[in-house]
C-alpha positions, 0 to 999 in steps of 0.5 A: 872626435871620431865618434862625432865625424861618423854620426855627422857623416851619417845624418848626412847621408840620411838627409841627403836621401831624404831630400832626393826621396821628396823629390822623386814625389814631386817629379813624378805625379805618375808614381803610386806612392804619389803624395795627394792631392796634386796641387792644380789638379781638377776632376770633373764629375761624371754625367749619370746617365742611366738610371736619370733622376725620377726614373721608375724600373719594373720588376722584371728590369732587373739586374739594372746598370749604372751608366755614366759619362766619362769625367775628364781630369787636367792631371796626368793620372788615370782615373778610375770610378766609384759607385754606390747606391743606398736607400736613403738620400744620406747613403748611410745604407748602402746596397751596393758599392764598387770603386776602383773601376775602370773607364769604360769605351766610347766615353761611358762607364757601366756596372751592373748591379745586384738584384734590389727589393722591389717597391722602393726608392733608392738613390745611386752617385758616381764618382771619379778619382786618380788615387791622389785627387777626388772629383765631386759625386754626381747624385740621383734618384730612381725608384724599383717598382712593385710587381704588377696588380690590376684589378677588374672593371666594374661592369655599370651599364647596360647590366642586370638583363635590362633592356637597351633603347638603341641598337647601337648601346653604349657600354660603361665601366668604371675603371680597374685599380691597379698599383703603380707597376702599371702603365697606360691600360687599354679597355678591350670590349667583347659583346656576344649572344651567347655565353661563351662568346664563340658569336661576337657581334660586336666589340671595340678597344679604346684607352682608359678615360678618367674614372670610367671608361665608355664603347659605343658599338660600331654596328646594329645589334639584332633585335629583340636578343639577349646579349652577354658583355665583358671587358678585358683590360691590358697595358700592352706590357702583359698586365691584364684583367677581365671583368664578370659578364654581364647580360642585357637586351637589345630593343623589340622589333620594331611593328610592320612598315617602321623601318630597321634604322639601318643593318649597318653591316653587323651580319647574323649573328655568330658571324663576324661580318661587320663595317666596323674594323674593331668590332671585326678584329674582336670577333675574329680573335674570338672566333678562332681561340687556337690561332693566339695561342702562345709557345708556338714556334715563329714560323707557325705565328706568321702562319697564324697571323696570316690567317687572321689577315685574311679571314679580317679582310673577308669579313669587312668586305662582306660588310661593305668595307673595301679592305686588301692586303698591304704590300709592304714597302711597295710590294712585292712582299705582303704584310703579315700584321697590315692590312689596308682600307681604300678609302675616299680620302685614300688608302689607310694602313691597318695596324691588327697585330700588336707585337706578333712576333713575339711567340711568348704571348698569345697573339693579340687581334687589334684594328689600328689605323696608322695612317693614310700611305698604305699600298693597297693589293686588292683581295677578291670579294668572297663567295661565301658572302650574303 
């Protein structure tokens, strides 16, 4: 009877501790031996927020980071977060997975990834949880794009050293191929009367239009002259190509007593007098090669830019235009990049500088107009003009 009273006493004790073990569990939701799920316990899912669905990356992007917005929960337990990205929509091949990370400030969390391989499209999710309940995974798609390739224009009109009808020609390419690390490209035509194009006499940029791209010069070509054309082709996000040069000639001079048609400001040749701004803004970058030239230090790049304004402004209004420079704001600092065309209808802003201070690449020469609000500061006619 001893025996039986001890090994009674004994699974007493033990179901009693047991007893006060779940308990314990139950009462402290906040325990890390905690039982899960918690009943009643809802964790939302996280909003990714970065990359978005369908989202394309370039090479030079990367490292990437997963953003999300923060999952709320009803339960008292912190959350933490899970991250994961696969190439296949299944996620049997992942590339990537963090979990156990903590909620970031501001309501977003954020990982950075490691590098991926380019030119494929790979799938991330989210997820958060409390070590007792798991939320629901927020899915998405995003692609890595290949390394940029573009191809040429192909030159189709004028070409073959053939003879133009107008002064005034209108020049065709048919567009540069280019894979879908690309963007939006822009057709930069240079026209000149010598070879190395030190003597522009026109050129322009226009945006891509379907299947071929098409210029009209801006201003009277003089007659009865071999001409040397090329396009350059960029996506304003360093991709670019150029294309072959090709030759044609302007028509014959016209007999005695029939009339030029108009000079339209083009001035003689190898200079960059013009009436017409893109034509000005391509020769003078061509005239003055050393002024774009990248790796200079900040302060050097404004001086060029400088430069670049004020020789721009002399050549268009030896052609007629009334250009000045642009105070910014009101004044009483000039712009570097601006300029200003008064105008009939008013003053117009002229965008010619295409992110200048960037010193890591050549300066690009640009004639945009940005519109009419411009405050104009004149510029006094130069002498050298004819």
């Amino acid at each position: 009877m001893t025996r039986l009273r001890r090994a009674a006493a004994l699974f007493a004790v033990s179901t009693t501790a047991l007893a006060g073990c779940q308990t314990q569990k139950s009462s402290n939701p906040l325990s890390p031996s905690v039982a899960g799920p918690i009943p009643g316990v809802t964790i939302t899912a996280p909003s990714l927020i970065e990359p978005a669905q369908g989202f394309k990356y370039k090479a030079t992007d990367q490292p990437i980071r997963l953003v999300v917005q923060n999952a709320t929960t009803s339960g008292v337990r912190p959350i933490t977060y899970v991250f994961e990205v696969a190439s296949d929509s299944a996620f049997q091949t992942k590339v990537f997975a963090r979990g156990n990370v903590p909620p970031g400030p501001d309501g977003r969390t954020s990982v950075q990834i490691d590098a991926l391989d380019l030119g494929r499209a790979y799938y991330w999710r989210a997820r958060a949880e409390d070590g007792a309940n798991i939320g629901l995974y927020s899915t998405a798609q995003f692609e890595v794009l290949p390394r940029p390739q573009l191809g040429p224009a192909t030159l189709v009109s004028p070409v073959n050293n053939e003879r133009v009808t107008s002064r005034r020609p209108t020049f065709t390419a048919i567009n540069a191929t280019r894979n879908a690390a690309v963007g939006s490209l822009h057709y930069e035509f240079h026209i000149a009367v010598d070879q190395a194009f030190t003597k522009m006499v026109a050129g322009g940029i226009v945006d891509e239009a379907a299947g071929q791209t098409s210029f009209t010069a801006g201003n009277d070509l003089p007659y009865d002259t071999t001409h040397y054309w090329r396009v350059k082709i960029f996506d304003g996000e360093g991709s670019e190509s150029w294309s072959v040069t090709q030759i044609f000639r302007s028509p014959v001079t016209p007999p005695p007593g029939g009339g030029g048609g108009g000079g339209g400001g083009g001035g003689a040749p190898g200079s960059c007098v013009s009436n017409n701004g893109p034509a000005i803004a391509a020769c003078i970058a061509a005239k003055y090669p050393e002024k774009l030239v990248a790796g200079v230090s900040l302060g050097e790049r404004q001086a060029n830019m400088g430069f670049i304004r004020d020789r721009m402004i002399e050549a268009g209004k030896c052609g007629g235009l009334d250009l000045g420079q642009n105070l910014k704001r009101g004044g009483p600092d000039l712009s570097i990049d601006f300029l200003v065309e008064r105008r009939p209808q008013g003053d117009m802003g002229i965008d010619i500088g295409y992110d200048y201070d960037n010193t890591s690449v050549p300066l690009r020469v640009v004639w945009a107009e940005a519109g009419y609000g411009a405050t104009y500061k004149p510029y006094p006619m130069p002498a050298s003009c004819k």
